[in-house]
N, C-alpha and C positions, 0 to 999 in steps of 0.2 A: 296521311300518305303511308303508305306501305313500307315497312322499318325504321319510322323514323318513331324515337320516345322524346316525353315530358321527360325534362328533372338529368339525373345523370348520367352521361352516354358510355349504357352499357356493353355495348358492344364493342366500344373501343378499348376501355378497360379488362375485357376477357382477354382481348386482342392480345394488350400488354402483356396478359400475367404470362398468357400461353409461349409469347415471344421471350422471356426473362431467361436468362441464362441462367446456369445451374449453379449453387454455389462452387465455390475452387474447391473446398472443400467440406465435409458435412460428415457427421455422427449421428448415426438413426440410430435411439434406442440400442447403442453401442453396447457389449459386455464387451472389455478386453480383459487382457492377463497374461499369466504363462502357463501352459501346458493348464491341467485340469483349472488351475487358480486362477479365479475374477479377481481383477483388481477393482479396477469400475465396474460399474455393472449400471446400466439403461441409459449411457451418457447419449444424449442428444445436444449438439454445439453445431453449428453450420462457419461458416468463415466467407465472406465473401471476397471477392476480386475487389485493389483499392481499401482493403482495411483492416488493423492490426488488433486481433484479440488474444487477450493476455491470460494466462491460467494462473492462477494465484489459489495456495492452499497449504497447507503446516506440510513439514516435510512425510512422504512417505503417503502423501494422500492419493498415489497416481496418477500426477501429472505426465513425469515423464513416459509411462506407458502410455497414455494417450496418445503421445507422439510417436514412440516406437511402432502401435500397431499401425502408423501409415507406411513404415519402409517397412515394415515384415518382421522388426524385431521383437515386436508382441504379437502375441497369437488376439484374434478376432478370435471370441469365443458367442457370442450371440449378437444379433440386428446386422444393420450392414454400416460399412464405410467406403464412401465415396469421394473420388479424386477427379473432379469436372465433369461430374454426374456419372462415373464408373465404376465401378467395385474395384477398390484398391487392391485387394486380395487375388482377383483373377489378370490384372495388367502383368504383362513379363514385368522382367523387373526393368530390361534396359529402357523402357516405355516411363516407367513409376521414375527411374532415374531423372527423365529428361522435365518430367513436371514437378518432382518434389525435389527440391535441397532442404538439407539437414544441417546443423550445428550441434553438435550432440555437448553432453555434460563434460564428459570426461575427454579430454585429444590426447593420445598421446602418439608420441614418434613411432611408430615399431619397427620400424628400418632409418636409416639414416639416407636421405636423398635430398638436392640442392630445395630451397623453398618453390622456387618457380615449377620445378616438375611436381612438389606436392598440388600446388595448385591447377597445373595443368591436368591433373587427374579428373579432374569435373567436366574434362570435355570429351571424357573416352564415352559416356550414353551418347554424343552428338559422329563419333568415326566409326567407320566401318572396321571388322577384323583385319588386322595391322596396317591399316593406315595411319600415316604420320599427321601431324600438327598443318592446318594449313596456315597462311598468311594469316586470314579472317581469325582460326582457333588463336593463335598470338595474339592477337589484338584483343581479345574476348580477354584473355588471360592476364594480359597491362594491365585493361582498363580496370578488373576483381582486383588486382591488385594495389591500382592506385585509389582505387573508390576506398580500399580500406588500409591504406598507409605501411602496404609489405614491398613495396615495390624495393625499397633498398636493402630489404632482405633476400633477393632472389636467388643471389649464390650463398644463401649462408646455408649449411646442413641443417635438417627439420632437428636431428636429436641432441642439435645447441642452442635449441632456443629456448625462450623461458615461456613459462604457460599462457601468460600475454600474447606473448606472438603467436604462439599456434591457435590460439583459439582466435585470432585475426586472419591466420593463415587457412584453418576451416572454413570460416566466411568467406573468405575469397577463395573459396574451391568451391563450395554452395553456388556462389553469387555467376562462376564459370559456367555452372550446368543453364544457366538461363532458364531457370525454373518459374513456372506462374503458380507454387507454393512453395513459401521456404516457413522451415520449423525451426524456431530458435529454444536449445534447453541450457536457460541461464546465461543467455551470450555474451555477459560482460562481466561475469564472476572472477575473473581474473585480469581486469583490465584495471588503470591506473584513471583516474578522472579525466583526464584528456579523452583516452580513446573509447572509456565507458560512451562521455559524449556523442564521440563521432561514429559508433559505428549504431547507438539509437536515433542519432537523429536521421544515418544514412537508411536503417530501415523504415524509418517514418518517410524519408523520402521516396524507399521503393515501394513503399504500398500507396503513397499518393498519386505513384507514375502507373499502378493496377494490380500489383504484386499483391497477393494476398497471404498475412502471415498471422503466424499460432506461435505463441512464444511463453514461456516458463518465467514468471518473474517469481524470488524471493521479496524484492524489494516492492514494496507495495505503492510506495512515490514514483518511484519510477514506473509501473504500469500504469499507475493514475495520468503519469504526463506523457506516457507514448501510445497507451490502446486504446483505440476505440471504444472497443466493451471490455471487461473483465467476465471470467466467469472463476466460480469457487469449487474448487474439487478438495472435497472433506467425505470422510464416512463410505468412502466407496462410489462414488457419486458427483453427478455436476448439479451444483445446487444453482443459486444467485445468477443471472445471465443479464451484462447491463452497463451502461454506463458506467464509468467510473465513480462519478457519485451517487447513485443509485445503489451500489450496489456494494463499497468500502464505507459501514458505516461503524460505529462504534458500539453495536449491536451486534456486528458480525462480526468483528475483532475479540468481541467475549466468547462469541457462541463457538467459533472455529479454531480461532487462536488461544484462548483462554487468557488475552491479554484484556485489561483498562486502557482505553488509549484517548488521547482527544484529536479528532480529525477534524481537522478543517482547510482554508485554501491557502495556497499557496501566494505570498504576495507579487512573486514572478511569473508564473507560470498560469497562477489564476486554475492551478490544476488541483486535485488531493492533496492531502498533507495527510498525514499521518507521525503523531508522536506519542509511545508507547509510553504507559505512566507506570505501570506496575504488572504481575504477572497474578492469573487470579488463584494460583497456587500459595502465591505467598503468602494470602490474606486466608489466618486459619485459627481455629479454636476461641474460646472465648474471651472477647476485649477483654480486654485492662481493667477500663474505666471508662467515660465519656470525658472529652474535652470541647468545647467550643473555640474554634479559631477563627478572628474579627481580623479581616484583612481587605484586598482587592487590590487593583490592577496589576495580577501577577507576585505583587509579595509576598503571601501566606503561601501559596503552591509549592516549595518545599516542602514544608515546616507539614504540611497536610498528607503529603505522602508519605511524610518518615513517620509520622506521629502512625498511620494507617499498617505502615509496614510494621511496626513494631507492638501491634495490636491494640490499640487503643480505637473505641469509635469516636470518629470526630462527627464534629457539624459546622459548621460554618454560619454566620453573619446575612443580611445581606448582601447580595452581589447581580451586578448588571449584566442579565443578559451578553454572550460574547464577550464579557472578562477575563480574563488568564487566569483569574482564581477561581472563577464558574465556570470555564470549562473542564479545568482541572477538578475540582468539586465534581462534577456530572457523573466525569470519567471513572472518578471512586467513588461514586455512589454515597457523599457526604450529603447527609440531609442541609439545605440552607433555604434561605427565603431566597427567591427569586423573581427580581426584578426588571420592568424592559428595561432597555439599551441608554444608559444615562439619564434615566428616570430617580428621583432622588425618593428616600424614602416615606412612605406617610406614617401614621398614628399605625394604622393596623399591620405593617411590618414592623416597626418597634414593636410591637405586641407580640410577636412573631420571634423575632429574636430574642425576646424577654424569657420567653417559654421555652427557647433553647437553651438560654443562659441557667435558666432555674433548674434544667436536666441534666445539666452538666457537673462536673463535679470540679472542674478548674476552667478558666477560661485566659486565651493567648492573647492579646489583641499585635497584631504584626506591624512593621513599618509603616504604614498607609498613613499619606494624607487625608487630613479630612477638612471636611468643608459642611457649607450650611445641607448639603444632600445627604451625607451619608456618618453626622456628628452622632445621630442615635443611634447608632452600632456601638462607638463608644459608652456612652449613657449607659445602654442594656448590659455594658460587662461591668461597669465601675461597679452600679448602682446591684448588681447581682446578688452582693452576699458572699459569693466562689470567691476561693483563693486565686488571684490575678497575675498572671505576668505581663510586664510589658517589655516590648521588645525596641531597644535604642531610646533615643529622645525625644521629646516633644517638640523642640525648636524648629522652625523653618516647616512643619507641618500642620500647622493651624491657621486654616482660612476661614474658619468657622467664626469668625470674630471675637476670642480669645474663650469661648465656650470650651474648646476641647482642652487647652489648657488647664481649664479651672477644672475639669474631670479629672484630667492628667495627676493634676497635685492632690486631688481628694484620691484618686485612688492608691497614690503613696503615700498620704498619710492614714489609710486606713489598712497598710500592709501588705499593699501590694509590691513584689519584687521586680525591679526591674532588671535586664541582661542586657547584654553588648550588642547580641545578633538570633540569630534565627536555634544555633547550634545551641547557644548555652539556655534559650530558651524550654530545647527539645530536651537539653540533660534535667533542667527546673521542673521539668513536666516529668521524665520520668523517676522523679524522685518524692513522687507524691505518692 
């Protein structure tokens, strides 16, 4: 029959795409800047209606010009930008007003006026030339108000509040314009943990209700737990565009932030984590020496980074897959055997550790329990030949069926030094 296909119906599908609405907002091949100077230069970002993406990038990478060139306080300097499929740049501006709110970086007072008329300020793009407040405009004005907890501020003067408030008192002038783009730069950098809280979870709830938002984080957890995508602005440039895990990885933490860090999830939120182990400036010139450090579940991870900071190459033991001593390992780039997830070790990892131990020139063994899985980690440091420190005691830590003990005392009677903790350990080592 005549238009009808096999397999998938095309025509309903053109149908869609041709029917899609425009993104709220989009970056074609953006150059922005100021005056002759590009700061970005080819950003392409779309932002749709219902979802919040987060620009995340070292300071000074142009983020916040990305958001200036939507109100006109960056010059567009090549491609175009668009504001619900319009060239941002040709809309008047009292038009640009009523679709975009802003929260900008810096608020400050520069006239003294009660808070409610600061905030009522967002509804002069919706009146006519000198027309007053209607009923409807007050109510608009409450409700920005109490969505973001100023409402008891109404008579107090903007130039006696503290930078908390007015950057709550921004938002709720933003939130006034009834805007279907709002741009957040760093909206919570001044806020106390309560209202950090409530005014991200209030923007995850306006972009759940269609609001579509572009926001500045420093804080890389918290983009992880409120944007939808991230994108990375480094180098002049929007690079990474993505999920939050897709896209915060610990590869991108080196290559843009020049940090080691070990990311992984959050037990609440089930969102990004991000913990910064080290800066990769700090690690410079040539090691010390090599040390091998025998630890796991999280005990050595100190002891690993200081020994790292303070120029020494370490290596590490085996360690399980997802352990707080191998993720911290990963994050510095400590050579170790690497084992799956509670997998105990066999012959050819001992073999493995043996040959780190033999390259090393002392060897730590840390706190850690041991057991019949992970007793040849021991073994490989006693049995080494290296000058040995151990750290604490052996009591109440051998499940190995008294195996790791009998290592324990062979390698104090064969000179090895024991210490108190992790510190006196680290002074043991650097005194070698």
């Amino acid at each position: 029959m005549s238009g009808e296909l096999t397999g998938a119906p095309a025509p309903a599908s053109t149908a869609a795409v041709a029917s899609a609405p425009p993104p709220a907002l989009a970056y074609v091949s953006a150059d922005v800047g100021y005056g002759r100077e590009r700061v970005v230069c080819g950003a392409s970002l779309a932002v749709a209606a219902g979802e919040v993406v987060g620009l995340v990038g070292p300071n000074g990478a142009g983020k916040s010009t990305l958001l200036r060139a939507v109100t006109g306080d960056a010059d567009l300097l090549g491609g175009s930008l668009l504001v619900a499929g319009r060239d941002a740049h040709t809309l008047p501006p009292i038009e640009r007003a009523r679709l975009v709110g802003v929260v900008p970086q810096q608020i400050t007072a520069a006239f003294s006026l009660p808070a409610r008329e600061f905030v009522a300020m967002g509804r002069h793009p919706h009146l006519s030339r000198f027309a007053s407040l209607s009923a409807l405009d007050d109510a608009v004005v409450e409700r920005a108000m109490r969505l973001t907890d100023t409402l008891r501020l109404a008579e107090r003067p903007t130039d006696a509040l503290s930078g908390g408030d007015l950057q709550r008192l921004a938002l709720a002038q933003a939130l006034a314009q009834e805007p279907s783009v709002l741009l957040l730069d760093e909206p919570v950098s001044h806020l106390d943990l309560n209202h950090r809280m409530q005014i991200l979870d209030l923007t995850r709830e306006l972009a759940d209700r269609g609001m579509a938002v572009l926001a500045v984080f420093h804080d890389l957890d918290l983009a992880a737990r409120y944007a939808d995508r991230v994108a990375v602005v480094a180098d002049g440039r929007v690079g990474a565009v993505g999920a939050p895990v897709d896209v915060i990885t610990a590869a991108m933490l080196r290559d843009v932030f020049g940090v080691r860090a070990v990311v992984g999830t959050d037990v609440v939120t089930g969102a990004v984590s991000v913990t910064a182990v080290l800066r990769e400036q700090a690690v410079a010139g040539e090691p010390r020496g090599r040390v091998l450090v025998i630890g796991g579940s999280g005990v050595a991870a100190p002891l690993m980074r200081r020994l790292v900071l303070a120029g020494w190459s370490v290596s590490a033991g085996a360690l399980n897959t997802g352990d707080a001593d191998q993720l911290v390992a990963e994050a510095l780039r400590v050579e170790h055997v690497e084992l799956p997830p509670f997998a105990p070790m066999d012959a050819d990892a001992e073999i493995r550790v043996r040959e780190l131990a033999d390259a090393a020139g002392a060897v730590v063994v840390a706190e850690v329990p041991f057991g019949h899985g992970n007793v040849a980690n021991l073994r490989a440091a006693v049995e080494s030949g290296r000058p040995v420190v151990l750290v604490g005691d052996i009591a109440g830590r051998d499940f190995a069926g008294g195996a790791a003990e009998t290592l324990w005392a062979a390698a104090l009677e064969a000179g090895a030094r024991r210490t108190r903790d992790l510190d006196a350990a680290f002074r043991a080592i650097d005194q070698l």
